[in-house]
FIZAKOL-57277 format. One record per residue: x, y, z of N, C-alpha, C in turn; residue number from 0; residue in one letter. Coordinates in pm, whole numbers. Example, Ala and Ser with C-alpha at 12.3 -4.5 7.8 and 13.67 -1.06 7.14 Angstrom:
% residues 2
[site [1319,-569,780],[1230,-450,780],[1320,-330,780],0,A],
[site [1285,-225,708],[1367,-106,714],[1290,3,787],1,S],
***
This chain:
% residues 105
[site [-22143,11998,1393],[-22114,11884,1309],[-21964,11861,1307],0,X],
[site [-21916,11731,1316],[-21760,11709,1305],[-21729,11678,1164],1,X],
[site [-21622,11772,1122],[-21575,11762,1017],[-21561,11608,942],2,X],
[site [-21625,11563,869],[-21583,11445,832],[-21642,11340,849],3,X],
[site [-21741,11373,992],[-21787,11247,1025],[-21926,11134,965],4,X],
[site [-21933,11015,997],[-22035,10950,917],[-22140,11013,1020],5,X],
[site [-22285,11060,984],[-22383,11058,1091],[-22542,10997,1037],6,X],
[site [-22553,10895,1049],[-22631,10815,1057],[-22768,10894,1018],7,X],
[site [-22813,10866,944],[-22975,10935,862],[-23101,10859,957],8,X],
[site [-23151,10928,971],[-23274,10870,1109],[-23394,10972,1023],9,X],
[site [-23508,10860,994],[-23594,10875,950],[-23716,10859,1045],10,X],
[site [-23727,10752,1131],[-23843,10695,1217],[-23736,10694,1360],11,X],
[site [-23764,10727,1480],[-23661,10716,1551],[-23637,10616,1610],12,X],
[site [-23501,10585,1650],[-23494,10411,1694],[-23520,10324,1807],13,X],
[site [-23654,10468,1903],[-23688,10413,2017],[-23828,10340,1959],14,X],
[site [-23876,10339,1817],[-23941,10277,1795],[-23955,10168,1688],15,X],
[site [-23828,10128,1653],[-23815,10026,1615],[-23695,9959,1695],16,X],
[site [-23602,9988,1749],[-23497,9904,1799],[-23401,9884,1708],17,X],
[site [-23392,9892,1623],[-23255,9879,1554],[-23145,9924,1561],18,X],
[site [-22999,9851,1542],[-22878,9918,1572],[-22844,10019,1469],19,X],
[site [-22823,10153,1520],[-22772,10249,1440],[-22623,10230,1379],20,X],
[site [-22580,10261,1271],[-22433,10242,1198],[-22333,10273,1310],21,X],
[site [-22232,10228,1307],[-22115,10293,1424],[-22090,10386,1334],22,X],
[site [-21992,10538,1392],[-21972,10638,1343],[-21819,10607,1287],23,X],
[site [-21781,10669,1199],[-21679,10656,1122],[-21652,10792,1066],24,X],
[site [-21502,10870,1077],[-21393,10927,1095],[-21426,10958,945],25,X],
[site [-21393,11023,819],[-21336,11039,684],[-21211,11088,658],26,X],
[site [-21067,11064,651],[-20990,11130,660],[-20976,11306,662],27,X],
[site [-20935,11363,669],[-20945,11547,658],[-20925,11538,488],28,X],
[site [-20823,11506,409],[-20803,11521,271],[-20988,11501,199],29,X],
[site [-21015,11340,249],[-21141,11359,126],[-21216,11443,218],30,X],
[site [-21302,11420,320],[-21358,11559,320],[-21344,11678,317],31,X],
[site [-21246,11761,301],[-21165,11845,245],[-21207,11843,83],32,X],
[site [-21222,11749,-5],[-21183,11742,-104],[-21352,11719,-191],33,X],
[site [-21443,11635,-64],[-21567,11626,-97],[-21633,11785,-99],34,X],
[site [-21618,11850,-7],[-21663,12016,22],[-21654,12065,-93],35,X],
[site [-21506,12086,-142],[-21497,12164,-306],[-21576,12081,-365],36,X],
[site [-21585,12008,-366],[-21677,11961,-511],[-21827,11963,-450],37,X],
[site [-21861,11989,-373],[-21996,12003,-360],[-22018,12155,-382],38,X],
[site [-22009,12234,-412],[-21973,12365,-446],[-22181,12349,-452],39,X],
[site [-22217,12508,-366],[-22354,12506,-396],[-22395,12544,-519],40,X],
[site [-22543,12497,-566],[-22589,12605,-655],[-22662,12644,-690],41,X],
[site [-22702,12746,-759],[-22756,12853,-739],[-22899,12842,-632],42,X],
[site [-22925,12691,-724],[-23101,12712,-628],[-23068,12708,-447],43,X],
[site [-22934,12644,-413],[-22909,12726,-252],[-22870,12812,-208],44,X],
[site [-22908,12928,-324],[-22857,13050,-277],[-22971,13097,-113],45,X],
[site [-23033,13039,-124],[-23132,13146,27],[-23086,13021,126],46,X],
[site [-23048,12912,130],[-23006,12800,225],[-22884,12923,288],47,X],
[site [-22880,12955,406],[-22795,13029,480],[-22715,13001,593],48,X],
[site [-22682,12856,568],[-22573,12839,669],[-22507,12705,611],49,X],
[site [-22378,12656,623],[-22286,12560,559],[-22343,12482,483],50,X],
[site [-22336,12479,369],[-22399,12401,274],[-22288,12324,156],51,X],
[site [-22364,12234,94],[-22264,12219,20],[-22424,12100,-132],52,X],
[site [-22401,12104,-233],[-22475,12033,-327],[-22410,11930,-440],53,X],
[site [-22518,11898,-495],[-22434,11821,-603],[-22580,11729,-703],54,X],
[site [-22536,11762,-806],[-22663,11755,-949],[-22639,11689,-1041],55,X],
[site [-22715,11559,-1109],[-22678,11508,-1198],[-22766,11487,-1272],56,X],
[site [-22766,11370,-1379],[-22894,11302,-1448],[-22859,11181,-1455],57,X],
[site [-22988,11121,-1477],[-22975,10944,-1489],[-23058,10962,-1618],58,X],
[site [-23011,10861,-1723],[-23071,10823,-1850],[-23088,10698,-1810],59,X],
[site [-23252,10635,-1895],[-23307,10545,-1859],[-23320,10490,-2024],60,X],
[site [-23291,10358,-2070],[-23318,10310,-2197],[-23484,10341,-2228],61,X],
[site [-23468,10376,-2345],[-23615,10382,-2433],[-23684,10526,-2343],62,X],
[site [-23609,10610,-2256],[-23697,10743,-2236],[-23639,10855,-2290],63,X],
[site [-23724,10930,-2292],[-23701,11060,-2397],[-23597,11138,-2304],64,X],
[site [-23611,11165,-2185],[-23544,11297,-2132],[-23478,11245,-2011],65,X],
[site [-23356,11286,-1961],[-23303,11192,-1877],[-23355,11244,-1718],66,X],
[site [-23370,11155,-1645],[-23408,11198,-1536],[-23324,11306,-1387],67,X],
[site [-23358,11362,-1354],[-23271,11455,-1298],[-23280,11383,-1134],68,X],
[site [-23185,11489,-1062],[-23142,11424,-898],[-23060,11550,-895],69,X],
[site [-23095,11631,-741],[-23051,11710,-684],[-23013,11676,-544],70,X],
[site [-22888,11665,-488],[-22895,11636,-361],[-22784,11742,-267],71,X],
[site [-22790,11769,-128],[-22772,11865,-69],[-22781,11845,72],72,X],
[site [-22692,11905,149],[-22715,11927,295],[-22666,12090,327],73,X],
[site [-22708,12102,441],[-22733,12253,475],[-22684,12188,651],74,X],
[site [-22587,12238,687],[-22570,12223,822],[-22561,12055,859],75,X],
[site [-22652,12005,970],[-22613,11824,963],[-22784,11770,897],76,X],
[site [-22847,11860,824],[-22946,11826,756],[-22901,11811,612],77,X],
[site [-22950,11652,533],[-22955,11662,415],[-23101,11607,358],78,X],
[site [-23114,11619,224],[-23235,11620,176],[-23233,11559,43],79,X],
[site [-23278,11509,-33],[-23247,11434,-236],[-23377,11490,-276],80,X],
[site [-23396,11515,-388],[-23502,11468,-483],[-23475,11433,-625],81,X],
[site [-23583,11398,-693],[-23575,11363,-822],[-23680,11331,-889],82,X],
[site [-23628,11405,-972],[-23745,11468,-1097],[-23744,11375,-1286],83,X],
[site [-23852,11312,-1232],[-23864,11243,-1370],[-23856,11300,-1474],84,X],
[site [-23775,11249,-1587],[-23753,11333,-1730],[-23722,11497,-1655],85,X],
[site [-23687,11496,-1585],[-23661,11670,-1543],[-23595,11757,-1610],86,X],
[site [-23459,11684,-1680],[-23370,11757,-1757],[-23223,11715,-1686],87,X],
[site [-23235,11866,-1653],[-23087,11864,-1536],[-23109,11863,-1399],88,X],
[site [-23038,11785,-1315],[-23054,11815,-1179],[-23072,11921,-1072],89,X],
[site [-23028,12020,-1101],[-23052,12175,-1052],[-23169,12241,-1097],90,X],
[site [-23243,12205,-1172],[-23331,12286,-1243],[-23433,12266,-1166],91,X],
[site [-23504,12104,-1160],[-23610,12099,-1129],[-23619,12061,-949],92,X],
[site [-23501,12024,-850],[-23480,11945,-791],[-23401,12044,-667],93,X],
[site [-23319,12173,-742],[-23276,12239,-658],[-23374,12308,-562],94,X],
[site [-23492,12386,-618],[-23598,12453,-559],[-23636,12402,-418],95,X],
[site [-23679,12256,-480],[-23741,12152,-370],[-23622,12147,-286],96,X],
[site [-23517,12082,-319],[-23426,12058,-198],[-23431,12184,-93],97,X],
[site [-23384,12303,-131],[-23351,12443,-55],[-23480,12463,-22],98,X],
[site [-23598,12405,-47],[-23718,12438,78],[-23716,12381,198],99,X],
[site [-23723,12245,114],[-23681,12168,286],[-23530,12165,347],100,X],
[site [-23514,12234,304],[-23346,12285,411],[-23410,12414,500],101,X],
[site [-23414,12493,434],[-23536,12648,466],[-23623,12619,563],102,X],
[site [-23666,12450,544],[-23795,12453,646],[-23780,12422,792],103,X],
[site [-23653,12428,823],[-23604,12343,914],[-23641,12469,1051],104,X],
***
């Protein structure tokens, strides 16, 4: 993986739809440098075993009780999201899932 670089998320591959993939784009060294520390893993990627990096939040939604959680993560040039309704915190319910499918690779 190049330090920094944009790499295009491919879900269906594009010999079967045809579409133009993003051009690739550079990030200076400072922010990605600067994105890394703050992605600091946690805990639930502790068994993810090779360059990783995470990051956990919540979304509050008007009129719901518990705010919704979001765990997101890459492990090498694989990344992965989930999110867990009313979950709480983002690591709690969201880390597990993510670091499987990193694991599953």
């Amino acid at each position: 993986m190049t330090a920094g670089a944009f790499r295009q998320p491919v879900i269906v591959p594009q010999s079967l739809d045809d579409r133009t993939l993003a051009p690739t784009r550079q990030l200076p060294g400072d922010v990605a440098a600067t994105l890394r520390q703050r992605m600091v893993a946690a805990a639930a990627m502790a068994s993810v075993r090779v360059t990783k990096g995470a990051k956990s939040s919540s979304a509050e939604v008007d009129g719901q009780g518990e705010s919704n959680a979001w765990f997101t993560a890459y492990a090498g040039d694989l990344a992965a999201a989930a999110l867990a309704n009313s979950g709480s915190h983002g690591g709690d319910p969201g880390g597990e899932i993510v670091a499987r499918v990193l694991n599953a690779r």
